[in-house]
N, CA, C and O atoms as a Tinker XYZ file with bonds, in Angstrom:
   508  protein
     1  N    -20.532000    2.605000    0.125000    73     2
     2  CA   -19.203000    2.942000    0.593000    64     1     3
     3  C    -18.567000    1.706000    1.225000    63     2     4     5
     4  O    -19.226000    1.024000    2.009000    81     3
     5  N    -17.242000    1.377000    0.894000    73     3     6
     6  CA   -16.436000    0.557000    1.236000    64     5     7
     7  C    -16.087000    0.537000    3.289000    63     6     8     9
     8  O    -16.163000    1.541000    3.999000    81     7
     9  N    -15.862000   -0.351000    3.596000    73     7    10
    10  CA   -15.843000   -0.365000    4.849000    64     9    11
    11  C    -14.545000    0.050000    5.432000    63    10    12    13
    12  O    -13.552000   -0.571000    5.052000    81    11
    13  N    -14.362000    1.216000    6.488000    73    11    14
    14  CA   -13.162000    1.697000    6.818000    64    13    15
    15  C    -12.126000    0.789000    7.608000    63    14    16    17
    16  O    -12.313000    0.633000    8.814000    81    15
    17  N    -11.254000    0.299000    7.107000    73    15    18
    18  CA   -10.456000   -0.671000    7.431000    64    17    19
    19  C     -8.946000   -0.076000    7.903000    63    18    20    21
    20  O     -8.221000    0.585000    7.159000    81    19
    21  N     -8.661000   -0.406000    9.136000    73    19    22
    22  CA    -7.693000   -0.079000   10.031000    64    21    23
    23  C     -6.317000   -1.121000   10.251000    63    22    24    25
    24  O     -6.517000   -2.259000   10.675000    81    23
    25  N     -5.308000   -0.786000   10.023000    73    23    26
    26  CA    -4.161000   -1.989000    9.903000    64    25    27
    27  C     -2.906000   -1.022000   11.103000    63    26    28    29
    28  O     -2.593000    0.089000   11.531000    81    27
    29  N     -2.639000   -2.278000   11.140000    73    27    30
    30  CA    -1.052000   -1.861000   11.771000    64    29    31
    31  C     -0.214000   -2.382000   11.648000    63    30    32    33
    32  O     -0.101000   -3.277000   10.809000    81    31
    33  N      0.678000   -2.023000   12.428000    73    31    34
    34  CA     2.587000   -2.775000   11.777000    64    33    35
    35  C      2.578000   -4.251000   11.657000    63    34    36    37
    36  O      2.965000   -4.999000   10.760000    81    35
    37  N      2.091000   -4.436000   12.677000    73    35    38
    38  CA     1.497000   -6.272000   12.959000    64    37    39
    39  C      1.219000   -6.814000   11.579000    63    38    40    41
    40  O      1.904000   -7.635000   10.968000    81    39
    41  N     -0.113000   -6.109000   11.105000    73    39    42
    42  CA    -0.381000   -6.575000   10.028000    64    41    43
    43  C      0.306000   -6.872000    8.656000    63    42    44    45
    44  O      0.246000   -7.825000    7.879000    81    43
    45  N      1.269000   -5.184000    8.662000    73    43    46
    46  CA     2.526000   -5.312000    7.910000    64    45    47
    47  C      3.111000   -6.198000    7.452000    63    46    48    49
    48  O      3.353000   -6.728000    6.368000    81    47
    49  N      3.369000   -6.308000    8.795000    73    47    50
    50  CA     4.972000   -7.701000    9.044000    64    49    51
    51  C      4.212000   -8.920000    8.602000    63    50    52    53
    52  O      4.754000   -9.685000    7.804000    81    51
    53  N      2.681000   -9.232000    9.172000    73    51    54
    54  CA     2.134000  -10.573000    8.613000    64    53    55
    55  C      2.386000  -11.142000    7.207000    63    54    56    57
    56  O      2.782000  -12.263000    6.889000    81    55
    57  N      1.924000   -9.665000    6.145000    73    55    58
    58  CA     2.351000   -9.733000    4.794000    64    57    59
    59  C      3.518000   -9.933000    3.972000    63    58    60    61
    60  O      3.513000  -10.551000    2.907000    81    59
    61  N      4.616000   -9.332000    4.560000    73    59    62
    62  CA     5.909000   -9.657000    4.543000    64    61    63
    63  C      6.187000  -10.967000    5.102000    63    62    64    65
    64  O      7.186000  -11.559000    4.693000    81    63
    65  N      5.715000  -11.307000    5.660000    73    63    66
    66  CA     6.283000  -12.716000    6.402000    64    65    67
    67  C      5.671000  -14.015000    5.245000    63    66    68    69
    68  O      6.162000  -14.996000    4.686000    81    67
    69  N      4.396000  -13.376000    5.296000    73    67    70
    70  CA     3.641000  -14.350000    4.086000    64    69    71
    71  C      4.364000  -14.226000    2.653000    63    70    72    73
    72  O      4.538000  -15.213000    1.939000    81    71
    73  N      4.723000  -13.083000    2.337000    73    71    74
    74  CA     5.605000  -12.740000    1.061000    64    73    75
    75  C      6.871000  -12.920000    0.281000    63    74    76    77
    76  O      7.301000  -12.960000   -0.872000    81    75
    77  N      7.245000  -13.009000    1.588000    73    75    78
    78  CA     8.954000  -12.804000    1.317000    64    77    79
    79  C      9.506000  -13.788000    1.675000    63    78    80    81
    80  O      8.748000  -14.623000    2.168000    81    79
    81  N     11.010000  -14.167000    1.612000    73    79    82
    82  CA    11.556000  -15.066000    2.449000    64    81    83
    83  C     12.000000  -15.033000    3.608000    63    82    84    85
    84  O     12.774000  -14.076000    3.616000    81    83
    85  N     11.984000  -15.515000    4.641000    73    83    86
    86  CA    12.173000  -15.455000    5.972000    64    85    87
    87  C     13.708000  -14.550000    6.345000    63    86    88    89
    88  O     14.738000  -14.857000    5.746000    81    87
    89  N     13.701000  -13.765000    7.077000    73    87    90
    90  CA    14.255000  -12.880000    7.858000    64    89    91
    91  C     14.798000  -12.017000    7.263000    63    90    92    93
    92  O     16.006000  -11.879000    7.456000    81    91
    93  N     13.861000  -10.812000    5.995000    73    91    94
    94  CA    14.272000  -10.048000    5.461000    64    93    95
    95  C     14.550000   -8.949000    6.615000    63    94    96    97
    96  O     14.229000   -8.972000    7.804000    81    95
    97  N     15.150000   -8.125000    5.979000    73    95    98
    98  CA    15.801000   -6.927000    7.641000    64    97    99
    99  C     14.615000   -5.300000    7.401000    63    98   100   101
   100  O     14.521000   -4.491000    6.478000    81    99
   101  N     13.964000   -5.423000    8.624000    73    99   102
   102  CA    13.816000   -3.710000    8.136000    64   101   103
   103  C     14.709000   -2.878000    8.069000    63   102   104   105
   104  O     15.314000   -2.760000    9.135000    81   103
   105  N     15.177000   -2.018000    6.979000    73   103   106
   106  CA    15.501000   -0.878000    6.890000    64   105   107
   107  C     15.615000    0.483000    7.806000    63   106   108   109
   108  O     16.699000    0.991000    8.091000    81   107
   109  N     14.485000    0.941000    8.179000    73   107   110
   110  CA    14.113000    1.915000    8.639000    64   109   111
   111  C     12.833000    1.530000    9.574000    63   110   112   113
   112  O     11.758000    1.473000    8.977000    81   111
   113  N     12.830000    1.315000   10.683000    73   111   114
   114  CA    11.666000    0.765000   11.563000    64   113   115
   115  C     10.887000    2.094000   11.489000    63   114   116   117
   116  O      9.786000    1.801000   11.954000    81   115
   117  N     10.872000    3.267000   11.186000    73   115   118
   118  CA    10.001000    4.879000   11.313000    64   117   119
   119  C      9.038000    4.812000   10.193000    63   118   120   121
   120  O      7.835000    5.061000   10.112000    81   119
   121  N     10.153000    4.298000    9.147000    73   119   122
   122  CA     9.416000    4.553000    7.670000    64   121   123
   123  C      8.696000    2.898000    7.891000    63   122   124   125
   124  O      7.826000    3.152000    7.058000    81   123
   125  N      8.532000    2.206000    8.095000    73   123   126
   126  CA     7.720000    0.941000    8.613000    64   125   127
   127  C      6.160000    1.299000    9.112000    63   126   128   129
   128  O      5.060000    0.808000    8.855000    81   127
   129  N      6.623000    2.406000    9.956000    73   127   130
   130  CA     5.310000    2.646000   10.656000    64   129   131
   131  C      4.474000    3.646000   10.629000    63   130   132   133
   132  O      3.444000    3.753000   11.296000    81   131
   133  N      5.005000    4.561000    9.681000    73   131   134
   134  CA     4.844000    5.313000    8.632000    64   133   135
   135  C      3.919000    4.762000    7.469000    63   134   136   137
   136  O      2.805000    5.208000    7.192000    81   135
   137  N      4.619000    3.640000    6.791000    73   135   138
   138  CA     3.980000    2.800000    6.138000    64   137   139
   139  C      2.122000    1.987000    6.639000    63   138   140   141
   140  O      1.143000    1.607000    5.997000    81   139
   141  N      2.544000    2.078000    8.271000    73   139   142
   142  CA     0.951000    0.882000    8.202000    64   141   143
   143  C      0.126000    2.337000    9.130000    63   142   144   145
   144  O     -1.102000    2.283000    9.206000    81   143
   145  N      0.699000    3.300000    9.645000    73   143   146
   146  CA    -0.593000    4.585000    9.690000    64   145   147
   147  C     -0.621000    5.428000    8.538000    63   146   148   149
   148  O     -1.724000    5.965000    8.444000    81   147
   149  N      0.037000    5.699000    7.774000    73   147   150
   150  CA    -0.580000    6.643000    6.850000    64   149   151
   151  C     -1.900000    6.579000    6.443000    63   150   152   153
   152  O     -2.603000    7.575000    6.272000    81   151
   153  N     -2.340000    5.161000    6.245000    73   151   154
   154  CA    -3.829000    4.977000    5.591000    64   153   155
   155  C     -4.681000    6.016000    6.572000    63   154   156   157
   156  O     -5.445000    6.783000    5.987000    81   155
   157  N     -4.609000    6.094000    7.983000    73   155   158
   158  CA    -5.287000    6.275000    9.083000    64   157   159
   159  C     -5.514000    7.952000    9.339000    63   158   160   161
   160  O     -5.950000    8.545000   10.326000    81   159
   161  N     -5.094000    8.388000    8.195000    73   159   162
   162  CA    -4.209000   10.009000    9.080000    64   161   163
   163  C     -5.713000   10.717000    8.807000    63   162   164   165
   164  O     -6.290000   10.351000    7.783000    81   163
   165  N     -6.318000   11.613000    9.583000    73   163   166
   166  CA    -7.276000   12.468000   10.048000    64   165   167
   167  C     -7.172000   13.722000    9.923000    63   166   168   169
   168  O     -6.451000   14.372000   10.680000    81   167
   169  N     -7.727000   14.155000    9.152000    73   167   170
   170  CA    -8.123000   15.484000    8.705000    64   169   171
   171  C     -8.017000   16.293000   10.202000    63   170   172   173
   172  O     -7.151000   17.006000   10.709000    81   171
   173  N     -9.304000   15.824000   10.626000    73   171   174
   174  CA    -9.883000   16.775000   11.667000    64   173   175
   175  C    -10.389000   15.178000   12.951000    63   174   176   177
   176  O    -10.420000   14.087000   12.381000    81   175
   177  N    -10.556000   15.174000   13.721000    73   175   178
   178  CA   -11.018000   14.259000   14.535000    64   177   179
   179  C    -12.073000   13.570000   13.677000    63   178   180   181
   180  O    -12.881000   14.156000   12.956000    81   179
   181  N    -11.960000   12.215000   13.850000    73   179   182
   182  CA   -12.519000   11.219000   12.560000    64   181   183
   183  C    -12.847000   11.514000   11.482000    63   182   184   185
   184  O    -13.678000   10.775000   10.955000    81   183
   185  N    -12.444000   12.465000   10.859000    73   183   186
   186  CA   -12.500000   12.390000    9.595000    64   185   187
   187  C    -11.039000   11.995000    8.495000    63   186   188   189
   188  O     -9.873000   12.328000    8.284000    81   187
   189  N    -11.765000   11.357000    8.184000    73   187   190
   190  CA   -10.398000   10.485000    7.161000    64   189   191
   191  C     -9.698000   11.457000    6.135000    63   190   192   193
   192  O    -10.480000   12.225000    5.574000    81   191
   193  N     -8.506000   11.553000    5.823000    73   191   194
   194  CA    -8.114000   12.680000    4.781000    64   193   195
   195  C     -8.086000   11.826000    3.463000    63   194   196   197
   196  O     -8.267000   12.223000    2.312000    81   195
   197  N     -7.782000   10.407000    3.966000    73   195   198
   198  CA    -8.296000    9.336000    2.447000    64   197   199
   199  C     -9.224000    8.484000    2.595000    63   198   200   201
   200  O     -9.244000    7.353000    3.081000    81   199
   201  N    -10.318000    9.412000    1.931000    73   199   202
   202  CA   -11.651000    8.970000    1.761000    64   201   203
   203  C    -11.966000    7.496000    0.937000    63   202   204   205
   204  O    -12.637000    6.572000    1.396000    81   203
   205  N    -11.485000    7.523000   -0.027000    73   203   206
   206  CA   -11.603000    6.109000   -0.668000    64   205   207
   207  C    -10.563000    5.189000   -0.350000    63   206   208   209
   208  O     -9.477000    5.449000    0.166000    81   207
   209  N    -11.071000    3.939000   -0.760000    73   207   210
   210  CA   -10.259000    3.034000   -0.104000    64   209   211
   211  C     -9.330000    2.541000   -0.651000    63   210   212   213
   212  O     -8.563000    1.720000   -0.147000    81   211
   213  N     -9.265000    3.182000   -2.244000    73   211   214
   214  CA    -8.324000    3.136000   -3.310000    64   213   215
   215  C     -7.451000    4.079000   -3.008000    63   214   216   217
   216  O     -6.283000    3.916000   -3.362000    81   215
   217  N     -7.851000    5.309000   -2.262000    73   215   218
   218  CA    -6.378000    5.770000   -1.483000    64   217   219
   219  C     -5.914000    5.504000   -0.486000    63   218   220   221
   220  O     -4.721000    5.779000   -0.617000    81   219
   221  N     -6.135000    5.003000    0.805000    73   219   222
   222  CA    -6.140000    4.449000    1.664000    64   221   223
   223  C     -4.753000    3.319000    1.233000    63   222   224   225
   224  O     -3.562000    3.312000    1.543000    81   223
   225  N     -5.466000    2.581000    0.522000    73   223   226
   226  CA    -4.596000    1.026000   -0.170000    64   225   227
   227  C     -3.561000    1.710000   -0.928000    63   226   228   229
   228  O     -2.382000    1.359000   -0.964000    81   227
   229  N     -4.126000    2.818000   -1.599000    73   227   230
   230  CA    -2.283000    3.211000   -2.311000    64   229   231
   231  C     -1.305000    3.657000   -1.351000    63   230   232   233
   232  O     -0.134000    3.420000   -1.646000    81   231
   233  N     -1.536000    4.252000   -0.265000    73   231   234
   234  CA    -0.393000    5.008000    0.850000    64   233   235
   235  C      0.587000    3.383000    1.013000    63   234   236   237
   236  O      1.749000    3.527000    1.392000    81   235
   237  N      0.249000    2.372000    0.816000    73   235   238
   238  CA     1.223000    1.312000    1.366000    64   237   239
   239  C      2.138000    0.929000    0.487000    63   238   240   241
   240  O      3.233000    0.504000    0.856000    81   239
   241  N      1.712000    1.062000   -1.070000    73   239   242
   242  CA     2.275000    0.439000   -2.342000    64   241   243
   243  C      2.888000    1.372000   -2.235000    63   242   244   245
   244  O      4.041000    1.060000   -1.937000    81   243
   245  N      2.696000    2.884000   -2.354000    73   243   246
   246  CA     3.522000    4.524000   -2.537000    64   245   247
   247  C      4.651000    4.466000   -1.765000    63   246   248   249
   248  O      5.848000    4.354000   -2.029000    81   247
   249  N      3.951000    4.577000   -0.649000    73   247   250
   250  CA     4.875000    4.267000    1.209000    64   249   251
   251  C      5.935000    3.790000    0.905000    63   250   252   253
   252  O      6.951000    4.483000    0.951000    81   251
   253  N      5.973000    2.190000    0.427000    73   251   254
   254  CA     6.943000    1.339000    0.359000    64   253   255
   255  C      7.758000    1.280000   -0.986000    63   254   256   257
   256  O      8.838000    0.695000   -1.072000    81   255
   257  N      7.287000    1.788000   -1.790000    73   255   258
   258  CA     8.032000    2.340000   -2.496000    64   257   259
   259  C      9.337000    3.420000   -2.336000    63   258   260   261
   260  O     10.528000    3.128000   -2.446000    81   259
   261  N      8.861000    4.509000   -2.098000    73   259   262
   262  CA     9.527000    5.726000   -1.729000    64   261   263
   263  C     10.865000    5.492000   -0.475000    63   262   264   265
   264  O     12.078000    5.301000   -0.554000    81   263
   265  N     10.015000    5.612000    0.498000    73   263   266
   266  CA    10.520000    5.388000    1.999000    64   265   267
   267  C     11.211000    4.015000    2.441000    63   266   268   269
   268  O     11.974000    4.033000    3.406000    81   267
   269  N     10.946000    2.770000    1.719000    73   267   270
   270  CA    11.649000    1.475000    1.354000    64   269   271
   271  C     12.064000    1.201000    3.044000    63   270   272   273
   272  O     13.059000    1.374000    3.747000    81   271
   273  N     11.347000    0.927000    3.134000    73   271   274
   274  CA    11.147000    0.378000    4.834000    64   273   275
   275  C     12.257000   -0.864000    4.883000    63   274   276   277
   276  O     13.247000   -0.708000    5.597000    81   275
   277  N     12.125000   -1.851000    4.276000    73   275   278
   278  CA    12.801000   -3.199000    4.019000    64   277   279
   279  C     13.872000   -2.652000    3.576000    63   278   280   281
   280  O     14.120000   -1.486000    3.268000    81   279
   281  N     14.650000   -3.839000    3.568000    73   279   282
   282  CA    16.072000   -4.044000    2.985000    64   281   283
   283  C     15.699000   -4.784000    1.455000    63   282   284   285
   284  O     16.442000   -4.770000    0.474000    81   283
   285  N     14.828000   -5.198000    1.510000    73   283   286
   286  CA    14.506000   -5.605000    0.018000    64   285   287
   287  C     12.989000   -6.081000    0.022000    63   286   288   289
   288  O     12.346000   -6.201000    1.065000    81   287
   289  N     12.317000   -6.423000   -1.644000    73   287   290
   290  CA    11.162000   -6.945000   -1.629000    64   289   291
   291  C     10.054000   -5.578000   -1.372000    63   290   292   293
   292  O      8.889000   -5.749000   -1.014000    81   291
   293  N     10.581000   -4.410000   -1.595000    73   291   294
   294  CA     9.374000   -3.252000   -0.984000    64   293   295
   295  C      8.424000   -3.486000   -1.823000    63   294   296   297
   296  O      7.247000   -3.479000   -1.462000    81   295
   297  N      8.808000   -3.736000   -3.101000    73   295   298
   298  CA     7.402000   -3.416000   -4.282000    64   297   299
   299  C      6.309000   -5.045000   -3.803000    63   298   300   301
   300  O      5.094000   -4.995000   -3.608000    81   299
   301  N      6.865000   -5.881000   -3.745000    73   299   302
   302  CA     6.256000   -7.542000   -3.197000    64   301   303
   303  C      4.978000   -6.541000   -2.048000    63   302   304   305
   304  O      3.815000   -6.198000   -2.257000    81   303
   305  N      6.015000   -6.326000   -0.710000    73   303   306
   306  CA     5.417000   -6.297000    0.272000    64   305   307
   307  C      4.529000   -5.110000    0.280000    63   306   308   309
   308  O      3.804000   -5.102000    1.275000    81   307
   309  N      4.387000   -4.260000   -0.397000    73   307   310
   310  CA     3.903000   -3.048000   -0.776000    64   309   311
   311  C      2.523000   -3.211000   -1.564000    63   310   312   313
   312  O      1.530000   -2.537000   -1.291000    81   311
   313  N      2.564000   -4.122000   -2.516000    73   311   314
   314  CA     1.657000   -4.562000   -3.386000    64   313   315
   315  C      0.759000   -5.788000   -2.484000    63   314   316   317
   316  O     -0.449000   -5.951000   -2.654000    81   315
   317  N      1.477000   -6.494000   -1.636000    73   315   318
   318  CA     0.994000   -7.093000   -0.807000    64   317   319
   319  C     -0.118000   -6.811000    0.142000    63   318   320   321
   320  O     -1.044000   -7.534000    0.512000    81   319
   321  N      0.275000   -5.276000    0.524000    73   319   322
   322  CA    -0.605000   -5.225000    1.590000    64   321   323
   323  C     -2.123000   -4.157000    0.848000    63   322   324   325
   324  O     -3.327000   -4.130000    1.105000    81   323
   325  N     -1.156000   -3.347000   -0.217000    73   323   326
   326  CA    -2.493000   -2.583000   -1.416000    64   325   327
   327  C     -3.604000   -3.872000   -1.472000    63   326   328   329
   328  O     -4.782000   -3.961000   -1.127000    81   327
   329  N     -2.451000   -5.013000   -2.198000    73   327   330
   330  CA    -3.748000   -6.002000   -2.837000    64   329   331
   331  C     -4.950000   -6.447000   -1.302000    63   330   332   333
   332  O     -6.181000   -6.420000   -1.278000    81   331
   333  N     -4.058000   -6.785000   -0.301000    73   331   334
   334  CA    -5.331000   -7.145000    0.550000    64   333   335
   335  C     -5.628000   -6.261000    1.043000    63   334   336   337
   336  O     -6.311000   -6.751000    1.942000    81   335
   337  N     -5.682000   -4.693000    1.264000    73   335   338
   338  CA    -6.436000   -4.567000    1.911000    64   337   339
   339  C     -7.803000   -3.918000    1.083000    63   338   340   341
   340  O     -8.903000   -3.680000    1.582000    81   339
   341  N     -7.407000   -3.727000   -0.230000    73   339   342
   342  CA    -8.562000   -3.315000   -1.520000    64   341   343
   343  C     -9.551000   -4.734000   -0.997000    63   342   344   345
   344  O    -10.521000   -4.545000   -0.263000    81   343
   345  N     -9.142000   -6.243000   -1.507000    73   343   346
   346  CA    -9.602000   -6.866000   -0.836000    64   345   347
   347  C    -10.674000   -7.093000    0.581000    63   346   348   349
   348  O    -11.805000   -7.575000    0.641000    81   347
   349  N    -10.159000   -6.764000    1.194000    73   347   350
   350  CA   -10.748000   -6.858000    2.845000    64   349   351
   351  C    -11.853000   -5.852000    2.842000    63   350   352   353
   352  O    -12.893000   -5.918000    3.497000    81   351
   353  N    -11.409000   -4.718000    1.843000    73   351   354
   354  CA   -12.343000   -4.016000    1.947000    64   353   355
   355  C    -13.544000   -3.971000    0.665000    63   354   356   357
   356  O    -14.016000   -2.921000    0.232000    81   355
   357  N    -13.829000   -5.039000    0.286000    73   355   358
   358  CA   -14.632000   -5.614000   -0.916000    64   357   359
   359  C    -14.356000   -4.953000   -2.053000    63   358   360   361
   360  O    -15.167000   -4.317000   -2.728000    81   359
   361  N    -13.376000   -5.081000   -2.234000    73   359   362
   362  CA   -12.835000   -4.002000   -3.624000    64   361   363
   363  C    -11.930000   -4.998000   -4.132000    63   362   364   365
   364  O    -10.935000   -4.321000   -4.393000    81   363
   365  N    -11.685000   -6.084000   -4.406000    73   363   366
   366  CA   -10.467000   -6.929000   -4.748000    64   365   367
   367  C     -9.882000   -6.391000   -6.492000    63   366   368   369
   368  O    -10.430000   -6.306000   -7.591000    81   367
   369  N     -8.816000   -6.186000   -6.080000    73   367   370
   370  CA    -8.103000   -5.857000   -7.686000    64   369   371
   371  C     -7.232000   -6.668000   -7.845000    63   370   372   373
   372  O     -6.724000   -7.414000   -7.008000    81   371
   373  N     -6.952000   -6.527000   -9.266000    73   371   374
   374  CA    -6.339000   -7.411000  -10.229000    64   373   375
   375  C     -5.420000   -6.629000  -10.755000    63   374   376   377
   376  O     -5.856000   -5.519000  -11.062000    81   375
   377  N     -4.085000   -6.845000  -11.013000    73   375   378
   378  CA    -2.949000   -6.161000  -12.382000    64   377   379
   379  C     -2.576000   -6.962000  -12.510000    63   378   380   381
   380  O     -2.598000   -7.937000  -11.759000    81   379
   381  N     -1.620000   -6.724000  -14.502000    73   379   382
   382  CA    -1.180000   -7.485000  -14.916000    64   381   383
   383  C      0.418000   -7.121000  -14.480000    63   382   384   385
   384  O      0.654000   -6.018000  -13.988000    81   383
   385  N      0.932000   -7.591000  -14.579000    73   383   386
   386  CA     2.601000   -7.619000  -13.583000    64   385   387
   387  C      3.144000   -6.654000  -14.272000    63   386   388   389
   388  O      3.903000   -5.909000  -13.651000    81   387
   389  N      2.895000   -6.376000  -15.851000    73   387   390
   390  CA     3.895000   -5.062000  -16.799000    64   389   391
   391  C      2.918000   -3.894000  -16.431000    63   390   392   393
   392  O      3.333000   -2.856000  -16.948000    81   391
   393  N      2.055000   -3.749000  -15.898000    73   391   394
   394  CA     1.000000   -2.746000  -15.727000    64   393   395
   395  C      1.473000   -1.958000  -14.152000    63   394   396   397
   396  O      1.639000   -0.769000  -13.877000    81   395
   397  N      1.597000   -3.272000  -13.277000    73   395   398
   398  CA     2.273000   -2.998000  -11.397000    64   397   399
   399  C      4.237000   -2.490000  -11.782000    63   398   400   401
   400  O      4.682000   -1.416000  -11.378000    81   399
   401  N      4.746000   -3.082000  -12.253000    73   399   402
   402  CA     6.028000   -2.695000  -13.094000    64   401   403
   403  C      6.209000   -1.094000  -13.148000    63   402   404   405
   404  O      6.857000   -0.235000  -12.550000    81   403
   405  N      5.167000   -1.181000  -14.320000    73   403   406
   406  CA     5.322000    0.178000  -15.074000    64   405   407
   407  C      4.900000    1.401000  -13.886000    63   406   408   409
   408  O      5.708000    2.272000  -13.563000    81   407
   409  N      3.796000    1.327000  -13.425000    73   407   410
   410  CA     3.575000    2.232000  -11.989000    64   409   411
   411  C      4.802000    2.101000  -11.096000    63   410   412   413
   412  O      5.535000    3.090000  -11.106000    81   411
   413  N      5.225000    0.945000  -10.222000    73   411   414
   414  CA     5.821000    0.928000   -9.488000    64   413   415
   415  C      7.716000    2.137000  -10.145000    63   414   416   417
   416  O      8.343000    2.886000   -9.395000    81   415
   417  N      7.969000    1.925000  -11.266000    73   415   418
   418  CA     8.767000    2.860000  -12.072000    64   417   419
   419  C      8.602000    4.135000  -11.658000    63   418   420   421
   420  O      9.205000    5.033000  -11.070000    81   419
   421  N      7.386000    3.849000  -12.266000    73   419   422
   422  CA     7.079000    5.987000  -12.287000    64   421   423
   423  C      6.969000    6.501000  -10.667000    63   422   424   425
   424  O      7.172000    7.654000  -10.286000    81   423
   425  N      6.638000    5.471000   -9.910000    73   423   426
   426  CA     6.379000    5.679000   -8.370000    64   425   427
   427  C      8.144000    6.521000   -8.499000    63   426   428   429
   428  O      8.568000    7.676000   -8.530000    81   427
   429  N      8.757000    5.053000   -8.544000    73   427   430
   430  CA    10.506000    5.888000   -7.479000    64   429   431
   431  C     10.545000    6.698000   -8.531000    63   430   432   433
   432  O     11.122000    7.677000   -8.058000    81   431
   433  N     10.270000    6.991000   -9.863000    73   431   434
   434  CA    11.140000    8.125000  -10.401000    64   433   435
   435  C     10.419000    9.436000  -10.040000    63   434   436   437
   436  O     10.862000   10.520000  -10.419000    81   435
   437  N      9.223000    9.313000   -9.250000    73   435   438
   438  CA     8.001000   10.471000   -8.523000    64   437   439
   439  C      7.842000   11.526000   -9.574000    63   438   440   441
   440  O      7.997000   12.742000   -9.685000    81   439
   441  N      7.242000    9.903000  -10.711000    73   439   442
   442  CA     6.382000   10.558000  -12.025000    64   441   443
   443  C      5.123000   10.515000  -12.092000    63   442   444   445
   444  O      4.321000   10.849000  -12.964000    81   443
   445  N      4.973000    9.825000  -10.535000    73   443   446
   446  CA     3.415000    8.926000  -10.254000    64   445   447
   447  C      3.462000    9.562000   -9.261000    63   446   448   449
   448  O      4.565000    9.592000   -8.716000    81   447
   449  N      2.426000   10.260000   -8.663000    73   447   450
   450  CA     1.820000   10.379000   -6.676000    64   449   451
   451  C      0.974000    9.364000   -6.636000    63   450   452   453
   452  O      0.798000    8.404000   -7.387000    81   451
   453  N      0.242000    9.872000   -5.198000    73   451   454
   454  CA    -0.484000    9.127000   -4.709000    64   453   455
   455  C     -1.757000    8.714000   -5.164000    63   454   456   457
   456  O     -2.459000    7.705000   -5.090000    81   455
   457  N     -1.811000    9.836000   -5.659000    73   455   458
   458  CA    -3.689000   10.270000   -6.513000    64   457   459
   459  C     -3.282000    8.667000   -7.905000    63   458   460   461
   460  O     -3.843000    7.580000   -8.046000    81   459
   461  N     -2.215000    9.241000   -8.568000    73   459   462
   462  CA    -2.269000    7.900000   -9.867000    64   461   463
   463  C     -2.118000    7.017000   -9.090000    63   462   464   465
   464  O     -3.328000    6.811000   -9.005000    81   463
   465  N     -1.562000    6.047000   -8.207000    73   463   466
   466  CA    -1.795000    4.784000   -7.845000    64   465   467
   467  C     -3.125000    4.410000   -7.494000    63   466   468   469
   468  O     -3.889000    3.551000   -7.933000    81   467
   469  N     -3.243000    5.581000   -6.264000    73   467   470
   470  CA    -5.183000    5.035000   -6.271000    64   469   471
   471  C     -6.055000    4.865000   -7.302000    63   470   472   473
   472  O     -7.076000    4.180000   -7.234000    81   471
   473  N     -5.437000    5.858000   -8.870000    73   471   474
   474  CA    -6.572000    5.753000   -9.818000    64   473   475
   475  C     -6.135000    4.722000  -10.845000    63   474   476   477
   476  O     -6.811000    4.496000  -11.849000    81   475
   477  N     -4.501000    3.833000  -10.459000    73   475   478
   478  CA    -5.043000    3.102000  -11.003000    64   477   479
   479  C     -5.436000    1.506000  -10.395000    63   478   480   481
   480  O     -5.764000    0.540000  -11.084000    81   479
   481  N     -5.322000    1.545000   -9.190000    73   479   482
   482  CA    -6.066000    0.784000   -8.230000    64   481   483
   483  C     -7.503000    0.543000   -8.548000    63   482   484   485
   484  O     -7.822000   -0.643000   -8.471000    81   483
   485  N     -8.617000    1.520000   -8.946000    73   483   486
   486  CA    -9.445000    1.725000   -9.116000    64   485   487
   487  C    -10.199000    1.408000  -10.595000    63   486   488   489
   488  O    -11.401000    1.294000  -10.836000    81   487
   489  N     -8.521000    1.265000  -11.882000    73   487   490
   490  CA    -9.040000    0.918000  -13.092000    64   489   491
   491  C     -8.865000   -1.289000  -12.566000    63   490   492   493
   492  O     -9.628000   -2.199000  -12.889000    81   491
   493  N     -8.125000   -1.323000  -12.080000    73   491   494
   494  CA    -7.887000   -2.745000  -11.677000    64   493   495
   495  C     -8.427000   -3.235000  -10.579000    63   494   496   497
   496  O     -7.777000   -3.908000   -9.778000    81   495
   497  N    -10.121000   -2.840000  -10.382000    73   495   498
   498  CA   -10.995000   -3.266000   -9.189000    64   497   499
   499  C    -11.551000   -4.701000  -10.129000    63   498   500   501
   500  O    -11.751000   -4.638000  -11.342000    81   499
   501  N    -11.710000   -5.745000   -9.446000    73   499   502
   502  CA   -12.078000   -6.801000   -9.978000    64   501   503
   503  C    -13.400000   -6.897000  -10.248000    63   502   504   505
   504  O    -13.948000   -7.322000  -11.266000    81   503
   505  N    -13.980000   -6.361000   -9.005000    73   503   506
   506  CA   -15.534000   -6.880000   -8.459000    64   505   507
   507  C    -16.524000   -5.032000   -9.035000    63   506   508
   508  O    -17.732000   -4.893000   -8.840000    81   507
């Protein structure tokens, strides 16, 4: 089992900052923070309601999709923080850009949930 990895807005903004060009605007500071706890949300007292870490990592790509926290760059910063934290959590994935495209599509047209991003997070595990 992958190691349970915990982020916050901080971390967010790190990715965006690393991503984007300097002084993109948040949008919606709620849906922001929305964006870096969802991974975190609890069933019942510690128990995780996203067990894998391929769902976990999709709530940020989904998140920022949908809810579009930023004023621009959501799919960048969204994919940004999926890719590292699959990463961080020894899962590093790979897509090809018409493959992240084509999901990120079906995401806003909410032809995709959450379950297909994680599964296909999971066809694009590197390691």
């Amino acid at each position: 089992m992958s190691p349970i990895i915990r982020v916050d807005v901080g971390w967010v903004l790190q990715i965006q900052s690393a991503l984007t060009p300097l002084n993109i605007p948040i949008a919606d500071w709620g849906a922001l923070a929305f964006m870096a706890d969802r991974h975190k949300f609890e069933r019942e007292r510690g128990e995780l309601y996203y067990e894998q870490a391929s769902a976990r990592a999709a709530t940020f790509l989904h998140t920022a999709l949908l809810l579009r926290p930023f004023a621009d760059y959501n799919l960048v910063i969204g994919w940004g923080c999926t890719h590292q934290y699959m990463s961080v959590s020894g899962q590093p994935v790979q897509a090809k850009d018409d493959d992240l495209f084509a999901l990120a599509g079906a995401v806003r047209a909410q032809e995709a949930d959450l379950r297909d991003v994680a599964q296909h997070l999971e066809t694009w595990t590197a390691a």
